[in-house]
Every structure is written in structure tokens, then in C-alpha cells.
C-alpha positions in Angstrom: 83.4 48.2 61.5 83.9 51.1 58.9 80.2 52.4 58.3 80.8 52.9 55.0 79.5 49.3 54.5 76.1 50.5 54.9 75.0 45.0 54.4 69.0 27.4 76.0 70.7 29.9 75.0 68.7 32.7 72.5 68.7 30.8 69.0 65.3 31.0 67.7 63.6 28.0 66.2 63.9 27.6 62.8 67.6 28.2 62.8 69.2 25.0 62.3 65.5 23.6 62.2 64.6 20.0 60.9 66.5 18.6 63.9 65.9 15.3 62.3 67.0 15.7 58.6 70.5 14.2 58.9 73.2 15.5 56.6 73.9 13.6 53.5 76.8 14.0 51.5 75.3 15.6 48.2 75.5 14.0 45.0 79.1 14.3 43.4 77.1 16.7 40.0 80.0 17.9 38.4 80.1 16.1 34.9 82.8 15.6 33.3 82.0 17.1 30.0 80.7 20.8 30.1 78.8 22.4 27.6 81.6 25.2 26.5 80.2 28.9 25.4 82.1 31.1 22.8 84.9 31.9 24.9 85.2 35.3 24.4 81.7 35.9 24.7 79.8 33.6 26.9 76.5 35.1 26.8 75.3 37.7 24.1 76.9 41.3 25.0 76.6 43.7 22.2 72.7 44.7 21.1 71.7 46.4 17.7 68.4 48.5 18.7 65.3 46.4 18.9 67.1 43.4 19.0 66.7 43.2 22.5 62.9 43.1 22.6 62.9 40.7 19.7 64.9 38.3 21.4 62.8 38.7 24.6 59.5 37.9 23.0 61.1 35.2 20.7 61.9 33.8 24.0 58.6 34.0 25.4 57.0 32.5 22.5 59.1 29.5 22.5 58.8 29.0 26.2 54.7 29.5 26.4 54.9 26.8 23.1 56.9 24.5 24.8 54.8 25.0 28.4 51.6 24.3 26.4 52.6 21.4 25.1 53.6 19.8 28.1 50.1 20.6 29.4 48.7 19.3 26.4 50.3 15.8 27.0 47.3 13.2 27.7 47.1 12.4 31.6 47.6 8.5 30.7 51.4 9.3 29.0 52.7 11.7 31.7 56.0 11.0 33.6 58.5 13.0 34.8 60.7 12.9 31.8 58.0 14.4 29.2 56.5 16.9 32.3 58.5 17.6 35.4 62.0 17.4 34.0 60.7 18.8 30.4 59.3 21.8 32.7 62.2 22.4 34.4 64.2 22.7 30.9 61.8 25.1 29.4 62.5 27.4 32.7 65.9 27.0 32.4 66.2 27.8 28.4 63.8 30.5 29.0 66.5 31.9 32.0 69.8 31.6 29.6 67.6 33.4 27.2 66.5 36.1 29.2 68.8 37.2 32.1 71.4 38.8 30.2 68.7 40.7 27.8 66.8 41.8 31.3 70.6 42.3 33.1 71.2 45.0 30.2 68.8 47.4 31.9 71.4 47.9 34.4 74.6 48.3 32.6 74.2 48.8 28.8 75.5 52.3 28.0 73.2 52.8 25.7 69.9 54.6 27.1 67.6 53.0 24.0 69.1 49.6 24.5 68.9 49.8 28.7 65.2 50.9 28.3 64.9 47.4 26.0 66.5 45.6 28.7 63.8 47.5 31.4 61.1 46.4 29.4 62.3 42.8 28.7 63.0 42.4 32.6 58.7 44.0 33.3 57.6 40.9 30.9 60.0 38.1 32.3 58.6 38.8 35.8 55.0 38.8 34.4 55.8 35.7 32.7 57.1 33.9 35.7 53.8 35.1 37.6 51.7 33.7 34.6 53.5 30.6 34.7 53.4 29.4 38.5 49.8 30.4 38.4 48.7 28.0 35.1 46.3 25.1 36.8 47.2 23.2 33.7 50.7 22.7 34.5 50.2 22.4 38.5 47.3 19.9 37.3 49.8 18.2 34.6 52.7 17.8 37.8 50.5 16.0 40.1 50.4 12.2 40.1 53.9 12.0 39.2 56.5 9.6 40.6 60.0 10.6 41.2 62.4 8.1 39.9 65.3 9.6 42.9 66.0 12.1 45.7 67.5 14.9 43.4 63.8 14.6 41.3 61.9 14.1 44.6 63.7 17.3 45.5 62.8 19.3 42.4 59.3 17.9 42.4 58.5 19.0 45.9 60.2 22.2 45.2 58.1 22.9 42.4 54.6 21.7 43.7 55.7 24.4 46.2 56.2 27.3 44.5 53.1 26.3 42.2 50.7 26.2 45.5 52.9 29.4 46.8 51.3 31.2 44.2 47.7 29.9 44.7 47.1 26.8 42.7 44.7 25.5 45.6 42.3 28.3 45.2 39.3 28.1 43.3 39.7 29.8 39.9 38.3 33.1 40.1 40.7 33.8 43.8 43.6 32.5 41.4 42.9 34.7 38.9 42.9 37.4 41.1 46.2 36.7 42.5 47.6 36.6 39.0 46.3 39.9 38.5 48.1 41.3 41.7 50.8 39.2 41.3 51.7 41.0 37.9 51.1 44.5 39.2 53.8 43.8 41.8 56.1 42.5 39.3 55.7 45.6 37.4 56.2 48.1 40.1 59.3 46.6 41.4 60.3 46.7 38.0 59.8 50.4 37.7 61.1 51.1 41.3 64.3 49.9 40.4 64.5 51.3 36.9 63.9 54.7 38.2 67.0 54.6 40.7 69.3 53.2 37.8 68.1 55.9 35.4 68.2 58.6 38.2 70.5 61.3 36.9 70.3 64.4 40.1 73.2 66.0 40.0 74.3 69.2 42.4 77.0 71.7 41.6 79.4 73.0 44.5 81.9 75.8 44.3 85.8 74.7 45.3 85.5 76.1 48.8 82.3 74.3 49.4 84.1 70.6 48.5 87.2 71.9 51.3 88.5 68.8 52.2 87.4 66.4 49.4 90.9 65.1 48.2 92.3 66.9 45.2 92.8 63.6 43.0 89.0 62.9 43.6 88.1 66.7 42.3 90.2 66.0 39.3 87.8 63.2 38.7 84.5 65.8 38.7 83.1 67.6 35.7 83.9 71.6 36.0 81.7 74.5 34.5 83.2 77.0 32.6 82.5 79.2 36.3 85.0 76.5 38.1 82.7 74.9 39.8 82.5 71.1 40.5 79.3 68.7 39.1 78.9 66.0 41.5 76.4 63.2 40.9 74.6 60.8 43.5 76.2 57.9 42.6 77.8 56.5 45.6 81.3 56.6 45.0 80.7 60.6 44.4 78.3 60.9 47.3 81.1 59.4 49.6 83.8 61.2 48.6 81.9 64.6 49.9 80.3 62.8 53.1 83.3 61.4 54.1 85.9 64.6 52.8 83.6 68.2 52.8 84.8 70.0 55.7 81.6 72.3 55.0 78.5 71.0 57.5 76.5 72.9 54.4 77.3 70.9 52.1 77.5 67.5 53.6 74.1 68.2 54.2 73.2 69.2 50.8 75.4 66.0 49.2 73.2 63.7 52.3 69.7 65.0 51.1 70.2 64.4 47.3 71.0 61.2 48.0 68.6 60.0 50.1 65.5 62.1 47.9 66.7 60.0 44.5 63.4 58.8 42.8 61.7 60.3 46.4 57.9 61.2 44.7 57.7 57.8 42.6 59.3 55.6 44.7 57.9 55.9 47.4 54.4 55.9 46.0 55.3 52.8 43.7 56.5 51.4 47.3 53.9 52.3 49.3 51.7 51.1 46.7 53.4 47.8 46.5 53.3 47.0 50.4 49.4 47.3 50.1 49.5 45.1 47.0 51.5 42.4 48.9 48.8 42.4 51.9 45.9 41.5 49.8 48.1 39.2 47.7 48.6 37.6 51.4 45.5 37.2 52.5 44.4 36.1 49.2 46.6 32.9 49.7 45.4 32.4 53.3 48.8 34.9 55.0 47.9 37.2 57.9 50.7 39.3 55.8 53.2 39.6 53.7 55.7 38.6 56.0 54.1 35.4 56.8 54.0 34.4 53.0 57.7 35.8 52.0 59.4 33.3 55.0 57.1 30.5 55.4 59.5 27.8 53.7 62.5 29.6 54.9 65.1 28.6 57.5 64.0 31.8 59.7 60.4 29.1 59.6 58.1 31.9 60.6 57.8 35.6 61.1 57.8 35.2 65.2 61.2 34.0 64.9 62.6 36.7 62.8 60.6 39.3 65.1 61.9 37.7 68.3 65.3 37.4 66.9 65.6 41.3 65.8 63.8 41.8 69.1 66.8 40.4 71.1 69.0 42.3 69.4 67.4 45.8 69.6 68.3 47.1 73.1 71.7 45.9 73.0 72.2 47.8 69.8 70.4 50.6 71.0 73.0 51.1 74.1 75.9 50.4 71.7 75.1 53.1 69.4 73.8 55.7 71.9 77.7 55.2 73.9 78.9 55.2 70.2 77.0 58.2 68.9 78.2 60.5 71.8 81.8 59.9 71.8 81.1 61.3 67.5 79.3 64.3 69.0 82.1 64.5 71.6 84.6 64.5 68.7 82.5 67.3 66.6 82.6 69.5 69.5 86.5 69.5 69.5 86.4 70.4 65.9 83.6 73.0 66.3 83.0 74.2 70.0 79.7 76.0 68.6 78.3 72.4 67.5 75.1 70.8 70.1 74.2 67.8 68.2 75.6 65.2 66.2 73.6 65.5 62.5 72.9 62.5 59.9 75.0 63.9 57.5 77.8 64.4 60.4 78.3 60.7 61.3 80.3 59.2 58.6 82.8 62.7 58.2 83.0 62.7 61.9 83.8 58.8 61.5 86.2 59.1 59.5 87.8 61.9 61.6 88.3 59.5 64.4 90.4 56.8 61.9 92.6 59.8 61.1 93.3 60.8 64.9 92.7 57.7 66.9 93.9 55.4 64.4 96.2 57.1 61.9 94.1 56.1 59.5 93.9 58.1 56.4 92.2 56.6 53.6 93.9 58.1 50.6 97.6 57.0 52.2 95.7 53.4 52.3 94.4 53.3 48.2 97.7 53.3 46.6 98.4 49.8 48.2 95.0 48.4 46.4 95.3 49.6 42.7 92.1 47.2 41.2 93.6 45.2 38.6 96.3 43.7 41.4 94.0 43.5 44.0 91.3 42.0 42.2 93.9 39.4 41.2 95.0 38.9 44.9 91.8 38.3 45.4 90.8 35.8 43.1 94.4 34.0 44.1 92.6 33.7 47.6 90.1 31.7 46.5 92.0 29.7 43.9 94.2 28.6 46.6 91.7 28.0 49.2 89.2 26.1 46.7 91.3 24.5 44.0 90.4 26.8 41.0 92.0 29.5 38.9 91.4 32.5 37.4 92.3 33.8 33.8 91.3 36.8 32.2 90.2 36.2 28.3 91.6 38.5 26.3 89.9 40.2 23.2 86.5 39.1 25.1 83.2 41.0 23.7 81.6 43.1 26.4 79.0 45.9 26.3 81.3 48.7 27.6 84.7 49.8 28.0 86.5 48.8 30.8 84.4 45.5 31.3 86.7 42.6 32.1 86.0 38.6 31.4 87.3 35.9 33.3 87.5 32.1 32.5 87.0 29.8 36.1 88.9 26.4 35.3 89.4 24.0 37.8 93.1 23.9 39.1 93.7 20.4 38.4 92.3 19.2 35.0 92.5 22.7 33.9 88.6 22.4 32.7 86.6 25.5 32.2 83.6 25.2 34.9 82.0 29.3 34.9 83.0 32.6 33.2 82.8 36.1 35.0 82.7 39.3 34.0 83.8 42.2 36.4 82.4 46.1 35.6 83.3 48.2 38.7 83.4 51.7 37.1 80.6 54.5 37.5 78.6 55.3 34.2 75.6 57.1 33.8 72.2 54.6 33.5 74.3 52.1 35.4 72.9 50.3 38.5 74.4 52.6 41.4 76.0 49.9 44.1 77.7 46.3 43.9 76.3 43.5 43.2 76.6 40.0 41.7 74.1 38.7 39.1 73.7 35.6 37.2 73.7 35.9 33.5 73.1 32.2 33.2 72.4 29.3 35.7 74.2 26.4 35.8 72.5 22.7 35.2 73.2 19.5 33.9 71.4 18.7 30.0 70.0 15.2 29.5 72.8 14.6 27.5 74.6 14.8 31.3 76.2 17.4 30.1 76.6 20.3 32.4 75.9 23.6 31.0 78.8 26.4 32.7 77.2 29.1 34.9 78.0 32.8 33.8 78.1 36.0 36.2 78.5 39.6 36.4 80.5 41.5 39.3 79.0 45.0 39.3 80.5 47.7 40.9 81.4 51.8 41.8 84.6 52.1 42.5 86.3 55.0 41.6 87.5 55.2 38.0 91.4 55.7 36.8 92.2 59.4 36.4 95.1 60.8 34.3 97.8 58.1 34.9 97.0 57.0 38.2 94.9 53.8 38.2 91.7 52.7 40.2 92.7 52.9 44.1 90.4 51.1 46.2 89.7 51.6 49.4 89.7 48.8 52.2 85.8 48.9 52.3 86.0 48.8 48.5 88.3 45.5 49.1 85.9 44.3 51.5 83.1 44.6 48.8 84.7 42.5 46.4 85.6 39.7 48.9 81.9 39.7 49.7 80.3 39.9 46.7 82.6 37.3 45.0 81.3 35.1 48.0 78.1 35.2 45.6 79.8 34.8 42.6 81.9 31.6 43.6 77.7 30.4 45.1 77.2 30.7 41.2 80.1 29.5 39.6 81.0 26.7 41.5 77.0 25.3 42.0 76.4 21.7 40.4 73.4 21.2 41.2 71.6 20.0 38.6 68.9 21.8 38.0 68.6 25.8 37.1 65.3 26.9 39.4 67.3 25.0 42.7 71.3 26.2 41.0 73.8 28.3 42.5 72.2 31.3 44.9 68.6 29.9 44.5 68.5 29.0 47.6 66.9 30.3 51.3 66.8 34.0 50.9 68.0 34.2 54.5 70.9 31.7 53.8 72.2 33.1 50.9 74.2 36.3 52.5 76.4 33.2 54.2 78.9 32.2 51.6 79.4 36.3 51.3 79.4 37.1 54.4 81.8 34.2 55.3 84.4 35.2 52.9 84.5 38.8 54.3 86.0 37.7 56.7 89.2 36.7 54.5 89.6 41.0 54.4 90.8 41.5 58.0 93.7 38.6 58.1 96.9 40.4 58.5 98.5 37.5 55.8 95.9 38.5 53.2 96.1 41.6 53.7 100.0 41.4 52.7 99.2 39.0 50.0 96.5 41.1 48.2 98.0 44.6 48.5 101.0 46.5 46.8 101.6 49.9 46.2 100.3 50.8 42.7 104.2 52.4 41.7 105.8 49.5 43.4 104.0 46.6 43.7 106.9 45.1 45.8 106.1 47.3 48.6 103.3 45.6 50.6 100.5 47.8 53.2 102.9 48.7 55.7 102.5 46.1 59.0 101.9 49.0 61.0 98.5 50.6 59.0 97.5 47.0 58.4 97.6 46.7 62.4 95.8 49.9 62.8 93.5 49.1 59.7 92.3 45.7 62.3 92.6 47.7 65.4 89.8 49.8 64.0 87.7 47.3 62.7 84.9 47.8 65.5 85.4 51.1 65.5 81.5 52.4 65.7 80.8 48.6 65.1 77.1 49.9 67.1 76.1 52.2 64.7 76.9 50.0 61.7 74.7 46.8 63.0 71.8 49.4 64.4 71.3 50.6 60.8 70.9 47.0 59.8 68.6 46.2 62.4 66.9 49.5 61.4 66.5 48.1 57.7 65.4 44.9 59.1 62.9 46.8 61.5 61.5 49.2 58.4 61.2 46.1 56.3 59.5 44.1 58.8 56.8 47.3 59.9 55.7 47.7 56.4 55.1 44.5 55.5 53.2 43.2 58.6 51.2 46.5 58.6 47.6 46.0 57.9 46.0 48.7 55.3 48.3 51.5 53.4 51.5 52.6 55.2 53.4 55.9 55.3 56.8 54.4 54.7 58.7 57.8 55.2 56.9 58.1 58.7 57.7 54.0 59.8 61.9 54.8 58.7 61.6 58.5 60.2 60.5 57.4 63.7 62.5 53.9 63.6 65.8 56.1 62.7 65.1 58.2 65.7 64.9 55.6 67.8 67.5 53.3 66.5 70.2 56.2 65.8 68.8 58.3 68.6 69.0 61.1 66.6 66.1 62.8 64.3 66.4 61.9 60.5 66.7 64.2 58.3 63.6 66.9 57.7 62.1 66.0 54.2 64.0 63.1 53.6 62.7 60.1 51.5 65.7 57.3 52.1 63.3 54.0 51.4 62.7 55.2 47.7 66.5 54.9 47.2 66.2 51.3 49.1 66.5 49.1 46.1 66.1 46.1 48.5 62.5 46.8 49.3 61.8 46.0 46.0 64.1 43.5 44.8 63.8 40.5 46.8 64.7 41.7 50.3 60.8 42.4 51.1 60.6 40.7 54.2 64.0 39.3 53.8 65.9 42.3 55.1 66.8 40.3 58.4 68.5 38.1 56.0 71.5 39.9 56.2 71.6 39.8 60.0 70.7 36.0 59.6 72.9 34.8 57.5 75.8 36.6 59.8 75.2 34.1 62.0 75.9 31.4 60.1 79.0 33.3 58.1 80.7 33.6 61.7 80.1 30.0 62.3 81.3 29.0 59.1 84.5 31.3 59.8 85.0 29.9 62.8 85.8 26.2 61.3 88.7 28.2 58.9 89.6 30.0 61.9 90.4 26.9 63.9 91.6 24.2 60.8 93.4 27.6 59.4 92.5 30.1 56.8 94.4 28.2 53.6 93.7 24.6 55.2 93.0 23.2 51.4 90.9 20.3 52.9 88.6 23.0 54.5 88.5 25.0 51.1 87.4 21.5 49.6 84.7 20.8 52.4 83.3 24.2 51.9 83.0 24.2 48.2 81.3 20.6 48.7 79.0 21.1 51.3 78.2 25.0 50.9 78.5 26.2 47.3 78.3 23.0 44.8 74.5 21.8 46.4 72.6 25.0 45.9 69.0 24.1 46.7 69.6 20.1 46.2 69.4 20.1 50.0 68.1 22.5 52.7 70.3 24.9 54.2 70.5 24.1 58.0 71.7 20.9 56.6 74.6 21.7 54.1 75.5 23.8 57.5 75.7 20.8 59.8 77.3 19.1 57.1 79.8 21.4 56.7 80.2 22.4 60.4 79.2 18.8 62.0 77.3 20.6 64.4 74.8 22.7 65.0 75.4 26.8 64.1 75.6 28.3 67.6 74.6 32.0 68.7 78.2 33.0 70.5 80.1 34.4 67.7 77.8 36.4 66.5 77.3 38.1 69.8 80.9 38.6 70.2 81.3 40.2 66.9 78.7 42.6 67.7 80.2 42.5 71.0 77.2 42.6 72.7 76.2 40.4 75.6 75.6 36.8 75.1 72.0 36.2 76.9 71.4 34.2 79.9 71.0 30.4 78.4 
């Protein structure tokens, strides 16, 4: 487990709960006729200044017009046609409208136009609070009859979020919550402006980066004194963690990037945490915790506590056996050396791949230039799921080096979602990977089916000179995983936007990535995807590739500790009662996780963009949703990897439904049984408790 991917027996209730909700094959929702975008540019792209924020508040204006008026319809001529289906079109226009104006905030090059994009993205979550707060509309919904189980579905779903947000308080407590409600919006808004805006940057002499490859110096600015500028984006950051023989300058590199945004983020998150309590308790939650995951498959916040309890002392002796044989190995490179340091773990890491493994990561990344792999990659899934890729040529995009792809379905050769792919560093751009939606897909009353649209966003490292972009494996393992979200996009069908693609259990919706990671460690796929960059012929040698899966657990402890230590953070500050120190919670949890202190005057939950992006109380999620990845894994493992009729269950059961049916049940569905604990243990290969 490289740890540069810094994402009856014990099964708590609530995984696989409902016992009695049977699976039901979902609806076949793929229509026939889709509603087809401009080809070459899907969703609006290119911005003239101000034209963002007029297109937001044109936006908002026709959505609060059209929302009025369905709360203006008399109670006697109500059905769901004129309210609950007219609703859920507004939200839907109002989304096309909106995401990709709001998305532009994290990769339009242009500052001006990236601060519209900020702003637009502050007033669509304000306008989503207003909006599921408006007794006029909860009032307008009630009464109504669903005509089916795909409008029962939405209907419940939507009284839900509506009563989620406090429609059965009285209206002063509601307007409260509305208040508080829009407060949080706008400070996770800011939080995660700031770490897309941040700009630190460090300078290093040429002795000090000793042992950062040369081909990755080439790729840093140099002063007119020769030395290097090194920002804190991550692809720069782990080239001098992972390469600086200097313990100096790791150190320096491992600070800067942990204090990004340190003073404001933190107190816009500490501020935050206490806004969520009272918003809590306002709506009847002992915390925050309790609100986030009532409604999700975890059920409770006991179960997600008892399940990250179970894990923590197995973890604990992992990474403590883990951690020493790293100091061990620092002591045979410097004999003077007492303690293993944060900034020593990944260089010391990746150490160990070079001596115990053979490993070397530069000899690896001329077998994954991006454009080939990428393709390998995508010929993966088209195989496995009965779809194809195509890159559209001439395609309008909003910077250089940004690709588009059609999706068509392999057989009638029908275009079903478009993709764009940005995976190089730029200044103002959001730091890590990622997949967004750019617009949902849903049928139109026409039953047409309007085509979903993403954006695969990235930092790998950019071409230099006439060498192209050279991934690493971890890189490769990325893009497995985070196209896992993408195909959860472009693939959904269900027919409505607010319950399409990934709107569905926040701690289900890591599975379909976290299952198609696992496509990265099959020796086949590994041959199929890679090929040197001068001579594509020439495949990953079977040799490295057999190291490369040797390694795999290598440190495996200290990788799913730091999870757990996410989780744990996340967990503390929002069941905390009163305002929290969230430096103090992370310091003392990564001592006793990692076993080591944290770094003095470090500030790494400010540079936590999960915290304040949907995660909050959701971290666990990624631990979760592992379990049901490897379960889902396991039926490709044992009906084979390119079993096509496998592909075809998976696509029906997990990615077309979305939200149309709960997620324990697509799982049974999919599995025909219930998702067990086993392979999860053995992947973390710790012991399997005493059933």
C-alpha cells in the first residue's frame, strides 16, 4: 500500500441494514432518445468577465420565479405533476445552470473569472439552504399522492431533506436554522477557496533538493541566483518528500504544506464545527454527527464509532511494527538518527521500494506516459461495461491541455455522457484529484434523457521539453479510482437529478471507486495499460510488475492508521460539545495513531478540504465504503475480471440506479448476498474478530 495515496461476526448494524427491503431489479431508465449538447462543448466553458455572475443570478432569478409559483398554486389543483415533479425540474435546471459557473472557481485560469465562479458557488449554497427551508413549498408537497415507486421514491426523498433542514419547527427555530444554515454554507465556501487560491511557495538551493530527480528540477522555476521555486501543490510537494536527501528540507517542504491557509482555516473550521452543534441541536441532534448520518447506511453515529473503534488497536499494532522497521531503515542510512520524523516516513518509504523491492519510481513512469494510459484505462472499462471512449476533437475548454471525451454506448453507438479530463498543475487550480459533475443526468417529460457531463481533475506532473506526462503507479491508481466516480455519473439513469449519478449515501459512494482500484494491481491490466513512452510496444517488464504487487502492502499499517486518524479527527470535532481546538484533537490523535509526535506548529486540518466539503462526519466513509468495494471485488475476482456479464450486472445494479433505491440493496442485488466483514480484514490484514 504505497502511502502516497494519502483515501456474529463484527459488522455493525446498519451495514447491509433494512434486512427486509428485498432487491428489485431497478427500472430499465435509459431512453432511447437523449437530449444531445453541442458536441464540442457540452456545457459552457469559456467566460467573458462578469458574465459569470450574470448567468448565476439570471439563474437564481428564474429558479426562485419558478419555486414561487409552484407555491403559489391553490391547494385544491396541486398534484405531483404541477408541484413535486415541477420542483424537482426547477432543481435540476437550476443545477445544469449552475455547476459549471460554480466548478470555474476551481479551474478557470483566469483569477477574475475563478473569483466569479467563488462567488457564484457562496450564493448556490445559500440558495439551496433558502430553498429546503421555504414552509411554502414543504407545505405545497404535503398531501400529494405518488402515481409509482420511482415518484414515491423522490417524494419521500424530498419530504426528507425538507424536514432535514427543519420544516417541523415552529417559524422563528426555522428561521434560525436558515440563518446558521447559510453561515455554514459560506464558510465552507471560503475554506475551500482559500486552499485553491493558496499560492506559498519556498525557494531551495540545488544541494538542498539532492536527490529530487533531475527531469523533475527541470520542471521548477529558477532565480537568476540558481535556485529552485517549489510550490505546495502536491505533485511538487511529493517530489521533495519522497526525493530530498536533505532531512532539512523535507522538513521545511512538510511544514509548508501542512500550514497552507493555517490562520483562516482553521478559524473558519473551528468556527464551523461550533456552527454545526447548534445547527444540531436546533433540529433536535445531540450533534452534528447524529444529524450528518441519520438516513445513512452507517444508520447512526454508534455504529460508525464502534466500527472505527474495532479497528483502532489492530491498526495501532500494525503501524507501531510498521513504523520501527522505517526508523530501523533511517538508522542504516544515518547511524546518528533516534527517531523516525513526519517528514521522514514517506522518503524513508520509498527507500525501502528501492532496496527491498527494486522499486524505483522514475524507471516505473516511462511505462505510463498519460495520453496511453489514460486510454488503457478507459479501454478497461469499455470492455468490462459495454461502452467506448472517443476524444472530440477541436472541443472548447477553459485551458490548455484540457481534454473532452464523448461516452457512447458500444453497441448502438449512442452518445450517453461527455467527460472532460484536466490533470496538469496551474496556479488557482484546485490542488488534488477529483471528479465533479458539471451536469446531472435525468429524464425530461418529453422522456427524453438529458446526458450527464463530468470533469476529471487532476496533478499529475506536466510534460517537460519533449518528454511527455509520466505517471506514476499511484498516479495510475488515481485515475482508476476516481473514474470509478466518473462512470457513477455517466452511466446513472436514474431519472431524476437530486437522486442521479453520485447523489447517493455519502458512505456508499467511495464503493464504485474504491471497487475499480482494484483493476490497478491485476498483472493482465497492468500489461494492457502500460508501454514505454519511446516504445509503446515494450510493456512494464513482468518482473517490476511482480515487484510493483509484491509491494503492495508494503506499510499497508501506516496507510489505513492515517485514515482511521481522519476518520477519528472528523468524528472528535463534530461530536464535541462547545468550541474545539482542532490543531490540539489532530495533534494528540497523530501521536497516538502514528505513535510519533506531529509536527511542532503544524496546522494540517486547514489544508483538510474534506472537513469542509461534504466529508464532515462522513470521513469514515472512505473506510466504509472499502468494505463494500472488496465485496464487490470479490464477485469479479471469482466470475473473472473481464467477465462481460459481470460488467453488465455491475453497471445495472450499482451505477445506472443512483438514489432510485437504497444502497444496501443495489449491493445485495448485485452481490445476492449480504456484504460480509472478511475481506476487508484480510486486506488490512488484520485479524478477523471472534464471531
Amino acid at each position: 500500500m504505497s502511502l502516497v495515496l494519502l483515501t456474529a461476526q463484527f459488522f455493525p448494524a446498519g451495514i447491509g441494514k433494512s434486512p427486509a427491503a428485498q432487491p428489485v431489479s431497478p427500472s430499465p431508465w435509459i431512453q432511447p432518445n437523449l437530449t444531445a449538447p453541442d458536441p464540442r462543448e457540452p456545457v459552457s466553458s469559456r467566460y467573458a468577465p462578469g458574465e459569470i455572475a450574470q448567468r448565476c443570478d439570471a439563474a437564481l432569478v428564474s429558479a426562485n420565479a419558478t419555486l414561487d409559483a409552484i407555491a403559489a398554486t391553490p391547494p385544491a389543483g396541486r398534484t405531483v405533476d404541477n408541484t413535486l415533479l415541477r420542483f424537482e425540474d426547477a432543481m435540476g435546471d437550476f443545477s445544469d445552470a449552475t455547476l459549471p459557473l460554480s466548478m470555474m472557481s476551481y479551474l478557470y485560469p483566469d483569477p477574475a473569472i475563478s473569483a466569479e465562479g467563488s462567488a457564484c458557488e457562496e450564493k448556490t449554497g445559500i440558495f439551496m439552504v433558502n430553498v429546503y427551508t421555504r414552509r411554502d413549498l414543504y407545505t405545497a408537497m404535503q398531501g400529494l399522492t405518488p402515481r409509482n415507486a420511482d415518484e414515491a421514491r423522490l417524494y419521500n426523498k424530498t419530504i426528507q431533506r425538507f424536514e432535514k433542514n427543519g420544516l417541523r419547527l415552529p417559524d422563528d427555530r426555522l428561521a434560525n436554522v436558515r440563518e446558521m444554515m447559510a453561515n455554514l454554507s459560506s464558510l465552507e465556501s471560503r475554506f475551500t477557496t482559500n486552499l485553491n487560491n493558496d499560492n506559498t511557495t519556498l525557494e531551495f538551493t540545488p544541494q538542498d533538493l539532492s536527490g529530487v530527480p533531475v527531469n523533475i528540477l527541470a520542471g521548477f522555476k529558477q532565480t537568476d541566483r540558481g535556485t529552485y521555486i517549489v510550490t505546495t501543490k502536491y505533485p511538487d510537494y511529493l517530489a521533495v518528500i519522497l526525493g530530498a536527501g536533505r532531512e532539512e528540507t523535507r522538513k521545511r517542504m512538510y511544514y509548508a504544506y501542512n500550514n497552507r491557509q493555517s490562520v483562516e482555516n482553521t478559524r473558519l473550521l473551528e468556527e464551523a464545527i461550533v456552527l454545526r452543534e447548534e445547527i444540531a441541536k436546533e433540529l433536535g441532534y445531540a450533534t452534528w454527527a447524529d444529524y450528518r448520518i441519520d438516513g445513512r447506511m452507517a444508520g447512526n453515529k454508534e455504529n460508525v464509532l464502534a466500527f472505527l473503534a474495532a479497528l483502532k488497536e489492530p491498526l495501532i499494532q500494525k503501524n507501531r511494527q510498521e513504523m520501527a522497521e522505517l526508523l530501523a531503515v533511517k538508522k542504516k542510512i544515518d547511524p546518528s538518527a533516534t527517531t523516525l520524523e513526519p517528514w521522514d516516513i514517506f522518503w524513508v518509504d520509498e527507500k525501502v521500494r528501492v532496496e527491498k523491492y527494486t522499486l524505483d519510481d522514475e524507471k516505473i513512469r516511462p511505462y505510463f506516459p498519460l495520453d496511453a494510459t489514460l486510454q488503457g484505462v478507459f479501454d478497461q472499462y469499455s470492455g468490462l461495461l459495454g461502452i467506448r471512449f472517443v476524444e472530440v476533437k477541436d472541443a472548447k475548454v477553459w485551458a490548455d491541455g484540457v481534454k473532452l471525451y464523448r461516452i457512447e454506448n458500444a453497441t448502438a453507438g449512442t452518445t450517453i455522457a461527455y467527460l472532460y479530463v484536466d490533470l496538469f498543475p496551474r496556479e488557482g487550480k484546485y490542488g488534488g484529484m477529483m471528479m465533479s459533475q458539471l451536469k446531472v443526468g435525468r429524464a425530461g417529460p418529453d422522456g427524453s434523457y438529458s446526458i450527464p457531463v463530468s470533469v476529471l481533475i487532476g496533478n499529475v506532473r506536466a510534460p517537460v521539453g519533449d518528454k511527455p506526462s509520466l505517471l506514476s503507479h499511484d498516479d495510475v491508481i488515481e485515475l482508476f479510482h476516481e473514474l470509478g466516480h466518473g462512470l457513477h455519473v455517466s452511466l446513472t439513469r436514474a431519472p431524476y437529478s437530486t437522486l442521479s449519478g453520485f447523489n447517493v449515501e455519502w458512505d456508499f459512494v467511495e464503493t464504485p471507486s474504491q471497487a475499480l482500484e482494484e483493476w490497478a494491481w491485476q498483472p493482465q491490466v497492468l500489461d494492457a495499460i502500460s508501454g514505454l513512452y519511446t516504445d509503446p510496444a515494450q510493456k512494464l517488464p513482468a518482473d517490476i510488475r511482480t515487484r510493483m504487487i509484491e509491494a503492495r502492502d508494503l506499510d499497508a499499517g501506516i496507510y489505513y492508521a492515517r485514515q482511521l486518524m481522519f476518520s477519528n479527527e472528523d468524528m472528535a470535532f463534530h461530536t464535541a460539545t462547545g468550541p474545539v481546538d482542532v490543531t490540539n484533537i489532530s495533534d494528540a490523535m497523530y501521536e497516538e495513531m502514528m505513535g510519533i509526535p506531529p509536527i511542532a506548529g503544524g496546522h494540517e486540518p486547514a489544508t483538510i478540504g474534506h472537513f469542509m466539503g461534504d466529508y464532515d462526519a462522513g470521513y469514515y466513509g472512505y473506510l466504509w465504503s472499502r468494505v463494500y468495494a472488496l465485496n464487490v471485488y470479490a464477485r469479479f475476482r471469482s466470475d473473472g475480471l473481464t467477465n462481460t456479464t459481470t460488467g453488465q450486472d455491475y453497471r445495472h445494479w450499482i451505477l445506472e440506479p443512483g438514489n432510485m433505491q437504497d444502497g444496501d440493496v443495489l449491493l445485495r442485488g448485485f452481490l445476492g448476498k449480504e456484504p460480509g466483514m472478511d475481506v476487508f480484514y484480510e486486506r488490512l490484514h488484520i485479524p478477523v474478530p471472534a464471531k
